[in-house]
C-alpha positions in Angstrom: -0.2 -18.6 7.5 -2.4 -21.0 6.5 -4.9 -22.1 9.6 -7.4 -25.2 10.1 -9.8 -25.3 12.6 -11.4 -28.9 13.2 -14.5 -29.2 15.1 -14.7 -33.2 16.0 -18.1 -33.3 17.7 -20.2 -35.3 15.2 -23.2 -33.5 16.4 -25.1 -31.3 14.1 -24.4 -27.4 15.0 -22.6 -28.7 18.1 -21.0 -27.0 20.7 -17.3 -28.1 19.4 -18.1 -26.4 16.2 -19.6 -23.1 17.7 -16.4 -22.6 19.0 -14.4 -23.7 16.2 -16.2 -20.7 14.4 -15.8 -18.5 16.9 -12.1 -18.9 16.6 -12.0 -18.4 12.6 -14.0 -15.2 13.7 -11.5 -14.2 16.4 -8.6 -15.2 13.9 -9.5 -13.4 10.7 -10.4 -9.6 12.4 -6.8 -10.2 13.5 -6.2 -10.1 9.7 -5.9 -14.0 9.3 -7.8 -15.0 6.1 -6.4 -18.4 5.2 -8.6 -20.1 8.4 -10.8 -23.6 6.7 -13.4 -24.8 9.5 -13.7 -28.4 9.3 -17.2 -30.0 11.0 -17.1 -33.6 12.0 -20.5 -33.7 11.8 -20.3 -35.6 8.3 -18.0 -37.5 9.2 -17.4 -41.6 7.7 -14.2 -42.5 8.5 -14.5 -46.2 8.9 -13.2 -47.8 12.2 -9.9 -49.4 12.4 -10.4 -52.9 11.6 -13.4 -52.2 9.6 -12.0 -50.2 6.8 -9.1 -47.8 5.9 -8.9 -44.4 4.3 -7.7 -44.9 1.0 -5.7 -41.6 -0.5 -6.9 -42.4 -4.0 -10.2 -42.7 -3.1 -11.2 -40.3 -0.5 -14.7 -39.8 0.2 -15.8 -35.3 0.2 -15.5 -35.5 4.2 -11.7 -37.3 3.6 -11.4 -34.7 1.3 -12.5 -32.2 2.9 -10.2 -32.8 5.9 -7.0 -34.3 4.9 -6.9 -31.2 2.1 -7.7 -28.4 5.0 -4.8 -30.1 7.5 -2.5 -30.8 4.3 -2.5 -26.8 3.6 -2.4 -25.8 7.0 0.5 -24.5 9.5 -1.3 -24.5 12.2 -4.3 -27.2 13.2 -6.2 -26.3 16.1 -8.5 -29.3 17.2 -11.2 -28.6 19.4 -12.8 -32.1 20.9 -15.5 -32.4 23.0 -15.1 -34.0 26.3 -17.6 -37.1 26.6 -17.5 -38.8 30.0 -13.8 -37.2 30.5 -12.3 -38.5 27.8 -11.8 -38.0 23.7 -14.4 -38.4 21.7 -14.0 -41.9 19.5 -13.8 -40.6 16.0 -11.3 -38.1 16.5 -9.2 -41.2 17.9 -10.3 -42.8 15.0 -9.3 -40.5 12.7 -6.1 -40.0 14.3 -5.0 -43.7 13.9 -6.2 -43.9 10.6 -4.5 -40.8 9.4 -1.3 -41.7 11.5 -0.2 -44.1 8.5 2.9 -44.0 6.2 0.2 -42.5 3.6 -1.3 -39.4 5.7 2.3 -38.8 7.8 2.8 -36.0 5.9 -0.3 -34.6 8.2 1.8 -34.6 11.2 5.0 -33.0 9.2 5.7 -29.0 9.7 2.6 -28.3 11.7 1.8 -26.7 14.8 -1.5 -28.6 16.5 -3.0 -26.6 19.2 -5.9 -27.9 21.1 -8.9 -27.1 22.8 -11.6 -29.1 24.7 -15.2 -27.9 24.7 -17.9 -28.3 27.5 -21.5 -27.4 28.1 -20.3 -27.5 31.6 -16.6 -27.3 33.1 -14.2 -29.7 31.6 -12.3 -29.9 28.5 -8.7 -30.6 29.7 -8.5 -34.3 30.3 -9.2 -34.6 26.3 -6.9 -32.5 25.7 -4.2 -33.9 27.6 -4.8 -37.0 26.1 -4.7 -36.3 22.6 -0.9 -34.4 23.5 -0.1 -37.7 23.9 -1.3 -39.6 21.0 -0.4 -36.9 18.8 3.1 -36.5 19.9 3.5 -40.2 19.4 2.4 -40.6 15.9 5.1 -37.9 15.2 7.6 -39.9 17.1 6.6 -43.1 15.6 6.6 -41.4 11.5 10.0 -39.6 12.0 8.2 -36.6 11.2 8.3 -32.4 12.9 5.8 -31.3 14.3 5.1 -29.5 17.8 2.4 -29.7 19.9 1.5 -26.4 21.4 2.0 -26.7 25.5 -1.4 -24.8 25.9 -4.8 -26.0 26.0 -7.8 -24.0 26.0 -11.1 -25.3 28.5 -14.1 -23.7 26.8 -16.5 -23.9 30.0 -20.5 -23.8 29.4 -19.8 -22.8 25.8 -23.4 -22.6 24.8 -23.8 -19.7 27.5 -21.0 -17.5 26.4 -21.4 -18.2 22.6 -24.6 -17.3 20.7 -25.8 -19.8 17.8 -23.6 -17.3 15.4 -20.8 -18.2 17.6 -20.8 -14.7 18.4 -19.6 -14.1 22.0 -22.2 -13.3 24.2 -20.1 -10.5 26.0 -17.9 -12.3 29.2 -14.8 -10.4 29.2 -13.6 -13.3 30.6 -14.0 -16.0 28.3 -13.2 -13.2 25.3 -9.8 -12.6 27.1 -8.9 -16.6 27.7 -9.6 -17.2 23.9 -7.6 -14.6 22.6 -5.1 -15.1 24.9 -5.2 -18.9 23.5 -5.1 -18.1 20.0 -2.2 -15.5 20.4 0.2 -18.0 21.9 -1.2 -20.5 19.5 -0.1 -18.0 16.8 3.2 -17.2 18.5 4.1 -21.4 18.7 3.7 -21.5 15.1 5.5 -18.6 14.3 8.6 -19.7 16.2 7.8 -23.4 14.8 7.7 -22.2 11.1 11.0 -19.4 11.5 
């Protein structure tokens, strides 16, 4: 099974993309190899209305991204929560991906999601994105699922080291696997 992991927080080394890597760790000692970690934080996907991503001439982020997501069966995205909502270029992205040329990103894939914190949150984001991302499947005819659980990584920096090595709560070890396992379980269903 081939695996992407995007981090959308645009911040260098940020707290999305700790735990992105903290989930390619998690996946591949569970004998997962094919897991691509994608950081927004070079993001240049122009806003809608200012630009569009054009297939034939994707800039090495573009690349970078649409190849990962294009490859994968299963596309975790893990957002950060700014002021209790999504952050805007992961919106972005999703409505300029959600065209007739990118559909095929929403085709045959399971999208699980998680939202990150320094503090508690993480759902609302989340929920949100459920929504958007369930409607440009709707809207392109395509088949995808969306997987019903979320993750809510709470004061991440404290339970994840700058290695994104866990930091030893049992608890927040536990929550993750027990995330990634389902996570696993929806795509395996999806894919069968």
């Amino acid at each position: 099974m081939n695996i992407a992991v995007i981090a959308t927080s645009p911040r260098h080394n940020s707290n999305s993309l700790r735990f992105s890597k903290y989930i390619q760790k998690t996946l591949q000692t569970s004998d997962y190899k094919n897991v691509t970690v994608v950081d927004f934080h070079h993001y240049d996907i122009p806003s809608v209305g200012r630009g569009t991503v054009k297939k034939d001439d994707l800039t090495t982020f573009q690349n970078e991204l649409i190849s990962a997501w294009e490859k994968a069966d299963l596309v975790f995205f893990v957002t950060p929560e700014y002021n209790f909502t999504v952050n805007g270029d992961l919106l972005n992205a999703l409505h300029q991906l959600g065209s007739k040329d990118f559909a095929h990103l929403f085709n045959n894939k399971t999208f699980a999601l998680a939202g990150v914190s320094s503090g508690r949150g993480g759902k609302v984001p989340c929920l949100e994105l459920t929504t958007v991302i369930n409607k440009i499947i709707n809207f392109s005819n395509q088949y995808s699922v969306v997987s019903p659980r979320i993750y809510e990584s709470h004061e991440t920096y404290k339970n994840l080291d700058e290695n994104a090595d866990s930091v030893g709560n049992t608890i927040y070890e536990t929550t993750v696997k027990a995330f990634i396992d389902y996570s696993l379980e929806v795509a395996k269903r999806w894919k069968a």
